[in-house]
C-alpha positions in Angstrom: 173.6 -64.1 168.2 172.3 -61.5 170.8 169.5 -63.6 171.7 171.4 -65.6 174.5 172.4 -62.5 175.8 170.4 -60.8 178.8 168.6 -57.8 177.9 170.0 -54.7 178.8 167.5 -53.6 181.1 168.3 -56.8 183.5 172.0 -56.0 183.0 171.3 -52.5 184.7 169.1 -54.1 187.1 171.3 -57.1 188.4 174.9 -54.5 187.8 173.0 -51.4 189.6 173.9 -49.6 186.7 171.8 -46.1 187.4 173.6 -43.1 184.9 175.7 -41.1 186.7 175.5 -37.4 186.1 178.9 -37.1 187.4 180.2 -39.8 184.5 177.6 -37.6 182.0 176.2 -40.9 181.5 172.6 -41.8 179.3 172.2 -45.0 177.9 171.3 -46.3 174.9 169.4 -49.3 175.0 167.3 -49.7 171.6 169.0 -52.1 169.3 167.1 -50.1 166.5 168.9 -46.9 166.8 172.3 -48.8 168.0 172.3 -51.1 164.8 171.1 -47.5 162.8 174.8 -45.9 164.5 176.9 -48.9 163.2 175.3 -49.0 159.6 176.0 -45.1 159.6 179.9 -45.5 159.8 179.5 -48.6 158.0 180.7 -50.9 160.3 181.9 -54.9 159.1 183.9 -57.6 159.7 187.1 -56.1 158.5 187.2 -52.9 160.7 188.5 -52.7 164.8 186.0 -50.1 166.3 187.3 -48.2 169.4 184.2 -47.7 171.4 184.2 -45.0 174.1 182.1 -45.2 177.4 180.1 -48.0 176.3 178.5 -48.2 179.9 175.7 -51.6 179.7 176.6 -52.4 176.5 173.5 -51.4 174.1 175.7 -49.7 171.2 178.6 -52.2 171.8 176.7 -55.3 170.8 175.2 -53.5 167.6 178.9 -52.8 166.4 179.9 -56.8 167.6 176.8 -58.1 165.2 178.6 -56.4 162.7 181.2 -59.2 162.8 183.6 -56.3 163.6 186.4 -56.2 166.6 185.4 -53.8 169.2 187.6 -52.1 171.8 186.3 -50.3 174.4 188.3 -47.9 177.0 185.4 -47.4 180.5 186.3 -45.8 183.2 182.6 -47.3 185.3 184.2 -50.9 187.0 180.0 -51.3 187.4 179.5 -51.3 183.8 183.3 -53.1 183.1 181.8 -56.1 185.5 179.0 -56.1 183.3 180.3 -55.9 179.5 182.9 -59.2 180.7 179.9 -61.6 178.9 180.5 -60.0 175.8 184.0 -61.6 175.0 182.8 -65.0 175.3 179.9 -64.5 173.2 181.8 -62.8 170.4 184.0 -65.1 169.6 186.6 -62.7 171.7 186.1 -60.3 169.6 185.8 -57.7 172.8 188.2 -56.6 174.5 187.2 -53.6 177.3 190.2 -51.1 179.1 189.7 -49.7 182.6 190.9 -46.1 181.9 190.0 -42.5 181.5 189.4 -41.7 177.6 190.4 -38.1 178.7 193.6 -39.3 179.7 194.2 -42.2 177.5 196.6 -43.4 174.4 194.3 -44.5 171.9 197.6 -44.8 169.2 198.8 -47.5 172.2 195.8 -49.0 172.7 195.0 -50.2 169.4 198.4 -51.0 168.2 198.6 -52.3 165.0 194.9 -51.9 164.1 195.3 -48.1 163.7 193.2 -46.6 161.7 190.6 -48.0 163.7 187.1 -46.3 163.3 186.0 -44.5 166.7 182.2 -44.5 167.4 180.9 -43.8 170.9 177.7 -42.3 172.6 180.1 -39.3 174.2 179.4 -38.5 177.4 178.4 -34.2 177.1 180.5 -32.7 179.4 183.5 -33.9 177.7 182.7 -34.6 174.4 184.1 -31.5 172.6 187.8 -32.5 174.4 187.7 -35.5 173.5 186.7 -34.9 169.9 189.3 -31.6 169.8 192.2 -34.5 171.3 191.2 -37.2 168.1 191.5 -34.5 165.5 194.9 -33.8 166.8 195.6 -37.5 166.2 194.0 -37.4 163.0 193.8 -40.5 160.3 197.0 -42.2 161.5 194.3 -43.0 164.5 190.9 -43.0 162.6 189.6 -43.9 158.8 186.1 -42.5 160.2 184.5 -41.4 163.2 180.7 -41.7 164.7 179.7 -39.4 167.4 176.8 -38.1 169.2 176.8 -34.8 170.6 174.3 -32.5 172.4 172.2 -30.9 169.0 173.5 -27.7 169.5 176.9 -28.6 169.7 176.8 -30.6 166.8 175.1 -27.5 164.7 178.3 -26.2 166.2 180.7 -28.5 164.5 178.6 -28.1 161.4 177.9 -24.5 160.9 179.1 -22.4 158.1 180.3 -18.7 158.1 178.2 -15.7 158.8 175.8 -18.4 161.2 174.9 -17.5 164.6 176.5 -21.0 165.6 179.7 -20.5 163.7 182.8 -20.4 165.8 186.1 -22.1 167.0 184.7 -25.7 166.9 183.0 -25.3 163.2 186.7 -23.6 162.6 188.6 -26.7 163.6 186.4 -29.4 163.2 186.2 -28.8 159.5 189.6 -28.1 159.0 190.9 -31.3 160.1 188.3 -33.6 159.1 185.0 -33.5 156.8 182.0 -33.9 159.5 178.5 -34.3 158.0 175.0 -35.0 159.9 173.8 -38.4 159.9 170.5 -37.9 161.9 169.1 -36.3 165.0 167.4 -38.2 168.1 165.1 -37.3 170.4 166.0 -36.9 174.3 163.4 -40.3 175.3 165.6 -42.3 173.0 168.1 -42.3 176.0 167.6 -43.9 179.7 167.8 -41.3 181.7 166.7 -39.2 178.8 168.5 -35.8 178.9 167.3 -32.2 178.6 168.2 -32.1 175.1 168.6 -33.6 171.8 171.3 -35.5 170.7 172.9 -35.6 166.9 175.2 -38.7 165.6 178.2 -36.9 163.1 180.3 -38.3 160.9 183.6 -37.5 160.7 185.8 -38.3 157.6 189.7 -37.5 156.7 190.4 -34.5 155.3 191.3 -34.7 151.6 194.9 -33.3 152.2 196.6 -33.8 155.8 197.0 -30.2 157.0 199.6 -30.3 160.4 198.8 -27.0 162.1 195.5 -27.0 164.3 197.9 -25.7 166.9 197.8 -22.7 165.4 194.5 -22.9 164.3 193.7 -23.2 168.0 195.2 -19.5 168.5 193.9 -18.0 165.5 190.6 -18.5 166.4 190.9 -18.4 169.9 192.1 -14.7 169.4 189.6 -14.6 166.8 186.4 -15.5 168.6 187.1 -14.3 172.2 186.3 -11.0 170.4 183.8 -11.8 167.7 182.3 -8.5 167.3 185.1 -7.0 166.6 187.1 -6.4 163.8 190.2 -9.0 163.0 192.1 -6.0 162.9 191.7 -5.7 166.7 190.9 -9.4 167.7 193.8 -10.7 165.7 196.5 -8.4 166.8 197.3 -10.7 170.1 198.0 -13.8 168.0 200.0 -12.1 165.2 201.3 -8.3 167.0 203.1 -6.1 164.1 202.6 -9.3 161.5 198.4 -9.0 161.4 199.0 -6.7 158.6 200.9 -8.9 156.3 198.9 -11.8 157.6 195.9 -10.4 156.5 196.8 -9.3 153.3 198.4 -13.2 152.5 195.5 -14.7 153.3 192.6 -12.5 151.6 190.9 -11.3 154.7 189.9 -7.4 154.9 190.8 -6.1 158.7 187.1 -4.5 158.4 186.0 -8.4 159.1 184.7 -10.1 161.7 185.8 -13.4 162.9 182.5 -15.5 161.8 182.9 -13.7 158.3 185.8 -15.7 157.5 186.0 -19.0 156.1 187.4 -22.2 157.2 190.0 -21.6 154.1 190.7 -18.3 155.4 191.4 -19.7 158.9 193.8 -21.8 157.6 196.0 -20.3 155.7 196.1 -17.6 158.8 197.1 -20.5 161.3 200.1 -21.6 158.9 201.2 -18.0 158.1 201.0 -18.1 162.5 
């Protein structure tokens, strides 16, 4: 069906669609690796993708072969001009917002199709927020999530305890969803290509709904802000003359230090917050 569509490269060229740093924009434009994103989450006919930043178009039309609905939230009008073909040729199946997906209501947006699966070529400087902001949602937004990160923040998101790369994100990211690796790509992969390389994540519901990243957010905030030191000193700002009992409730010795805990332990420390 993509065949009477322009290529992307003369959509950038007629649009004047240069990445803008400012926007942390790179493009993907190889249908390979787009098509390899939407086979990841498993993308079909029956699901409503919300698509973030989909500048030109390159993983949008992968996840529209799919026979899927796609909604995308843009904040570029170059690249909203642009993506207006893609309606007609999808049966209107494409539907693209003008807003700021820092700023925006996702739950609104996609009304009735919630859980919708979110899958989006982030752009770096604000793809931690924005992932941080969907956990907080959680499933009633999302059955499954698609992401690509900077590498090293994805080891981030991925990293188990006693790692250099274990911290707040690994913390929260695995306590309100179950992320996992689905492959790595390198920076020419991208036009502009970045400085780095870039991992797609998956991101599933949690087994059980757990309600308190909140307080997961302080925990490990106090936590982590001193990670050398013992939880019996980083901990005592979130929890006072409680970090006793705290500790005791939830297993941890005060002799610890914050990356020797597990996500478990993190938990049940956030709900005794």
């Amino acid at each position: 069906m993509t065949a009477a569509l322009p290529p992307l490269r003369e959509i950038i060229e007629q649009f004047d669609l240069g990445a803008k740093k400012s926007l942390g924009q790179h493009f993907l434009l190889d249908l390979n690796i787009t098509r390899k994103i939407a086979r990841a989450a498993s993308v079909c006919a029956a699901d409503t993708v919300l698509e973030i930043g989909p500048g030109p178009g390159g993983l949008t039309r992968a996840l529209l072969e799919t026979g899927a609905r796609v909604i995308a939230i843009e904040r570029d009008r170059r690249c909203i001009d642009a993506l207006q073909m893609l309606s007609g040729h999808f049966g209107g199946k494409f539907s693209i917002i003008e807003a700021d997906a820092m700023t925006a209501d996702e739950a609104a947006l996609t009304g009735a199709a919630a859980p919708v699966k979110i899958i989006a070529n982030l752009p770096y400087n604000i793809s931690t927020e924005l992932l941080i902001k969907w956990l907080k949602t959680g499933p009633a937004l999302w059955s499954e999530m698609a992401l690509m990160f900077q590498k090293e923040v994805a080891d981030r998101i991925l990293a188990a305890p006693g790692s250099k790369t274990y911290g707040r994100l690994s913390v929260i990211a695995q306590a309100a969803s179950l992320p996992s690796r689905a492959f790595d790509l390198p920076a020419r992969a991208f036009t502009p290509p970045p400085k780095v390389q870039s991992t797609v994540v998956l991101f599933a519901p949690p087994k059980d709904q757990w309600n308190h990243l909140g307080a997961l957010e302080k925990v490990t905030q106090a936590a982590f802000s001193q990670r050398r030191k013992m939880v019996r000193t980083s901990l005592k700002a979130a929890f006072g003359d409680r970090l006793q009992q705290a500790l005791d409730k939830s297993g941890v010795l005060e002799t610890q230090r914050a990356e020797e805990l597990s996500v478990g332990q993190f938990k049940h420390l956030a709900e005794l917050l």
